[in-house]
C-alpha positions in Angstrom: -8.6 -13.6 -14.9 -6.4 -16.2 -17.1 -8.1 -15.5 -20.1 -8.6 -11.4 -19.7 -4.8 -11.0 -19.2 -4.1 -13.2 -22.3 -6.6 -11.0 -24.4 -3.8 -7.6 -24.0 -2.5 -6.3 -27.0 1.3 -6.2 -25.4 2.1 -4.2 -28.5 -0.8 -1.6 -28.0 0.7 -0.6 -24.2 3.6 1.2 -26.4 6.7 2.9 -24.2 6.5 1.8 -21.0 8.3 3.5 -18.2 8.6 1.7 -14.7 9.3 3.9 -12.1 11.2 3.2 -9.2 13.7 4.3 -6.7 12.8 8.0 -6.4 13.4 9.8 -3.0 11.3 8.2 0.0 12.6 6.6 3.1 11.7 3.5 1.1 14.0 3.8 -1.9 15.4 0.5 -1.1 12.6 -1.5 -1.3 11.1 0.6 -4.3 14.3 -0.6 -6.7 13.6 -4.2 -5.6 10.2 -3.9 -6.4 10.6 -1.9 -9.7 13.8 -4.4 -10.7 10.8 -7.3 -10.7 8.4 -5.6 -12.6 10.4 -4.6 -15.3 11.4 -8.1 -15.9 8.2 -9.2 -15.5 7.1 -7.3 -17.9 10.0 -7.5 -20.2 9.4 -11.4 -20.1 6.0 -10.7 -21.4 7.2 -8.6 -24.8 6.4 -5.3 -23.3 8.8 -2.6 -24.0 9.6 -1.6 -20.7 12.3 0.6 -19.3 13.6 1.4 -16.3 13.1 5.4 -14.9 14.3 6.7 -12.0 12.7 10.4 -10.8 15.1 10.7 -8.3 17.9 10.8 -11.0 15.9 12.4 -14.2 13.4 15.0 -14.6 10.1 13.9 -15.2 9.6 16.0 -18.7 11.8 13.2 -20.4 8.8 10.4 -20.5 6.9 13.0 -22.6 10.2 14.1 -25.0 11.5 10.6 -25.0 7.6 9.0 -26.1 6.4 7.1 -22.8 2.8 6.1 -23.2 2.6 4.6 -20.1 4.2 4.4 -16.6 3.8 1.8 -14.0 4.5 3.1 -10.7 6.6 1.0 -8.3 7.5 4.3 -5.9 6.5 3.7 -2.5 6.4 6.7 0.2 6.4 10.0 -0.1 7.0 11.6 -4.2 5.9 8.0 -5.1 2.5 6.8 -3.4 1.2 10.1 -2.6 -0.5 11.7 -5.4 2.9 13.9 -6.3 4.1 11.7 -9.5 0.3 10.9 -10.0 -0.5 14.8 -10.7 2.8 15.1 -12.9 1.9 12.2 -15.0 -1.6 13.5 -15.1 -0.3 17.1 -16.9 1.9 14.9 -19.3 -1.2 13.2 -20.3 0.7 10.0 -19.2 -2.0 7.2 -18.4 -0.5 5.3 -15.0 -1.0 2.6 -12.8 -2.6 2.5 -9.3 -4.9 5.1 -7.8 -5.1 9.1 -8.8 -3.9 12.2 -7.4 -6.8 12.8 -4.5 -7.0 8.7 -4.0 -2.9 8.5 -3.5 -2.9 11.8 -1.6 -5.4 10.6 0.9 -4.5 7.2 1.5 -0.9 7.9 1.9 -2.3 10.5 4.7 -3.2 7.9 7.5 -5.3 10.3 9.5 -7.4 11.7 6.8 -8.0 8.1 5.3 -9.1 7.1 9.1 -11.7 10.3 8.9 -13.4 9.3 5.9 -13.8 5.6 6.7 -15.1 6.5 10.2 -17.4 8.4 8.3 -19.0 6.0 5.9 -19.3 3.9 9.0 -15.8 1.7 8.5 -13.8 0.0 11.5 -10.7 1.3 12.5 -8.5 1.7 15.4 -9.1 4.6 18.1 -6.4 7.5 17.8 -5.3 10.8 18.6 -3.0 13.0 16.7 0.1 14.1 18.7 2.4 17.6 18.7 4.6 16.6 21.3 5.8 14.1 23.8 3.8 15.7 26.2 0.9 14.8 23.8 1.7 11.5 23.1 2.2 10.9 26.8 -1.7 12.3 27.0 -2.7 9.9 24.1 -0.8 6.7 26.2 -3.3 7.0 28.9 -6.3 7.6 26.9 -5.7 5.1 24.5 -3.9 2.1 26.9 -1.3 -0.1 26.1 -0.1 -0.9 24.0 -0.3 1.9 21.9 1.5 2.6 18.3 2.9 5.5 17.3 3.7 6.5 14.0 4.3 9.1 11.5 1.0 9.9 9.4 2.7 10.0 6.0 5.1 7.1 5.9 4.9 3.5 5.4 6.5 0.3 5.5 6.7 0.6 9.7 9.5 3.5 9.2 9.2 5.5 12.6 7.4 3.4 14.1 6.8 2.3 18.1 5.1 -0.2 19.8 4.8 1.6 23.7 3.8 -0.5 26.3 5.1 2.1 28.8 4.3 5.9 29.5 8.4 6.2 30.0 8.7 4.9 25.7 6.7 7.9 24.7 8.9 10.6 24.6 11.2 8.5 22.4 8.5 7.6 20.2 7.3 10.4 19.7 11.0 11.3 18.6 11.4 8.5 16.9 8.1 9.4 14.8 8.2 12.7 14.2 12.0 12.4 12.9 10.3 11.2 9.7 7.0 13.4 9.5 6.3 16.1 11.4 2.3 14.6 11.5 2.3 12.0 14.0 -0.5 9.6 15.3 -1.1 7.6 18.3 -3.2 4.4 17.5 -4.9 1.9 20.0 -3.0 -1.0 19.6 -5.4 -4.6 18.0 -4.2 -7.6 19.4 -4.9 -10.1 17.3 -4.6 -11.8 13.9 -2.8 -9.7 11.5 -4.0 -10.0 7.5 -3.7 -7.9 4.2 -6.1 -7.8 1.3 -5.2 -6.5 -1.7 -7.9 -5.4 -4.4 -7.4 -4.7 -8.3 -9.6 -3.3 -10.5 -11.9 -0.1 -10.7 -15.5 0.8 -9.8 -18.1 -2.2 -10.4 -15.2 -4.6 -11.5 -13.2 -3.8 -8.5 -12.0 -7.3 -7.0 -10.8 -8.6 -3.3 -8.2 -11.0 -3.5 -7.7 -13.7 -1.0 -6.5 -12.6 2.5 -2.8 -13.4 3.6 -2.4 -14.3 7.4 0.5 -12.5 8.9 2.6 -14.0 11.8 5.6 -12.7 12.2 8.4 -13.9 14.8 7.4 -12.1 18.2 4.7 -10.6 16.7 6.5 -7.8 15.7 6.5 -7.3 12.1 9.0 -4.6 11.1 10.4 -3.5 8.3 13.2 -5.6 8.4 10.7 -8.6 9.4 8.7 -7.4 6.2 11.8 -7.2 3.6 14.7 -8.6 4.5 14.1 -11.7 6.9 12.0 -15.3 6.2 11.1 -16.0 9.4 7.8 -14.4 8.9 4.7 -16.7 7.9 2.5 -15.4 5.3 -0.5 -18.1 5.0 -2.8 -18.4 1.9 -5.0 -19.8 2.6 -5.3 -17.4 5.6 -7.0 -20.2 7.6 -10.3 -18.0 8.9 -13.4 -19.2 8.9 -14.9 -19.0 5.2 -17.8 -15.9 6.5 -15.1 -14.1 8.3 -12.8 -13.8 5.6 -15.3 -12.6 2.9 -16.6 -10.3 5.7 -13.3 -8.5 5.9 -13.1 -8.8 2.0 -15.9 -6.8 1.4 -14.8 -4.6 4.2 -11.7 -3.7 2.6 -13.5 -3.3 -1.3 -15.7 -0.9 0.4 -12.6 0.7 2.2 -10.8 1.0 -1.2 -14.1 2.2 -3.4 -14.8 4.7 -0.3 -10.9 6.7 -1.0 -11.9 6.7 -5.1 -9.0 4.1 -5.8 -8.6 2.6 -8.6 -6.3 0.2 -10.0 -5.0 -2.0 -7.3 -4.3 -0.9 -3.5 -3.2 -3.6 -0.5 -5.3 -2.7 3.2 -4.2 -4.1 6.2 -6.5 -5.2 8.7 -6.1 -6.4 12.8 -8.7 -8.7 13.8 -9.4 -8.4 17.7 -8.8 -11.4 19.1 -11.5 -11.2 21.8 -14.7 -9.7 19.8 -12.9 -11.3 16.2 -13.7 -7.2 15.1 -12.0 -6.0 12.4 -9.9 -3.1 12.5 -8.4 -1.3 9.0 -4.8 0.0 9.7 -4.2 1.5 6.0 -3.9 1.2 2.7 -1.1 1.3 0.3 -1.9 2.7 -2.8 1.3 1.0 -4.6 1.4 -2.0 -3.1 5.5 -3.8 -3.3 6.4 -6.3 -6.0 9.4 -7.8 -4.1 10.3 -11.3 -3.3 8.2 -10.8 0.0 5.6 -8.9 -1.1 2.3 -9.7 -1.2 -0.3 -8.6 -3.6 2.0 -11.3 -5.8 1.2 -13.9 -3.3 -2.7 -13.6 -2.7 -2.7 -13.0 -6.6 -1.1 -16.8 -6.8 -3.7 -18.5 -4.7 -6.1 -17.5 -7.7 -3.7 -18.5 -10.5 -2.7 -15.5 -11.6 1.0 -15.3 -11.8 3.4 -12.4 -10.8 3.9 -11.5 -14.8 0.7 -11.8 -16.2 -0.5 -9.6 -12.4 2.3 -7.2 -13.9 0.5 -7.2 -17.2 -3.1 -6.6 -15.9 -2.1 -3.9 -13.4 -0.3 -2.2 -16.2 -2.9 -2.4 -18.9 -5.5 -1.1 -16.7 -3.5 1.9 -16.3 -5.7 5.3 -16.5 -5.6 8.9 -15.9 -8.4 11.2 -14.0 -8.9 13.1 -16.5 -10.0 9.7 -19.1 -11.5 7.7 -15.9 -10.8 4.0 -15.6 
């Protein structure tokens, strides 16, 4: 991979506008991740601005001469096929996933349907309208249960029940950030991520990261903000189960059309040693704690040249991959 990323023309990439911030729950954690991408690829001669949708219309990276954007959005206007489509009629090659890919996966039910589908493991669930529902879900599914909203990410609205009395507060809780919400069975288990890059044939698994947060309960200030959570790369499976879930989560990302780079995260059942996909995030973070960087380490590639690679691979539908 070394010698691939040394081989781009850093001059050829041109403009390069990295977006970030915008107008998600997850604003936050978008200008930490974009803030390390633009350095990173600043560091690397690329001539790499800063762009923030939420504060400028998106016409100015075709008036001001962008040829390129890399996304560092998260949520909703960011990861879910909105920016992709806009950069798409600007003729704007960018990175990550296209406009169906990003639309789908940032939908956790319809992304659920279509690996079910091509015969893909994921967690039983039930979409819920109302407390009453979710109540209904709680003692079809068992506890625990998670519920969630189907189009956010990062943990945001998200409840761990372990009682029928929790529900009506979750479901609250959830549907205060998307009026889609999902009850999931709840995987107990080992918790890992695998992030892929590349596109079609060339499309890569990266190592899996172990996840073992304090308590188990890995939230979004456990995710972001705190170090008590472990992250272990080597992930510590046995060597067949961990390039079982691998190719899993290739076929998982190939199945949605993605393209670029995407992170999946994946419960392992304890008991059975099953795994189970949760999601994938189509524009995966860049922070300090995130972790496409850190599986992309175990293999030697660093966080800039990663930058580099995800950038230069940058496409639009309309030119494929």
């Amino acid at each position: 991979m070394g010698s691939a990323v040394n081989a781009i023309d850093v001059k050829a990439l041109g403009k390069v506008a990295v977006l970030m911030g915008g107008r998600s729950a997850e604003r936050e954690v978008s200008l930490m991740s974009g803030g390390g991408v633009l350095a990173a690829l600043q560091s690397k001669g690329v001539d790499a601005h800063a762009f923030d949708p939420a504060e400028r219309d998106m016409g100015e990276l075709r008036r001001e001469g962008f040829s390129r954007a890399f996304i560092a959005l998260h949520g909703r206007y960011g990861e879910d096929g909105t920016v992709q489509g806009a950069l798409e009629l600007m003729g704007i090659p960018y990175t990550g996933p296209g406009v169906m890919a990003s639309s789908v996966a940032m939908d956790k039910l319809m992304t659920k349907r279509i690996w079910l589908a091509e015969g893909l493991p994921t967690p039983a669930w039930r979409q819920v309208h109302s407390a009453d529902e979710t109540r209904a879900a709680f003692e079809a599914l068992g506890a625990p249960m998670i519920v969630k909203p189907v189009r956010e990410g990062s943990t945001i609205g998200l409840t761990k029940v372990t009682s029928i009395e929790q529900c009506e507060a979750a479901y609250a809780l959830a549907s205060g950030q998307d009026p889609m919400v999902m009850c999931e069975q709840f995987i107990a288990g080992d918790e890992v991520t695998c992030p892929v890059l590349g596109a079609g044939a060339q499309a890569r698994a990266l190592p899996l990261i172990r996840i073992v947060a304090p308590g188990g309960n890995y939230d979004y200030q456990n995710k972001y903000f705190t170090d008590d959570t472990q992250y272990l790369v080597p992930c510590g499976l046995p060597e067949g189960e961990e390039a079982a879930i691998q190719a899993i989560v290739l076929k998982a990302f190939l199945v949605l059309h993605c393209r670029g780079w995407a992170r999946a995260d994946v419960m392992i059942d304890a008991r059975s040693r099953k795994p189970y996909l949760l999601e994938i995030n189509t524009s995966p973070g860049m922070t300090g704690h995130s972790l496409v960087p850190m599986s992309a380490r175990a293999t030697g590639l660093s966080y800039e040249d990663l930058c580099l690679s995800v950038l230069a691979a940058a496409a639009t539908d309309s030119k494929g991959d």
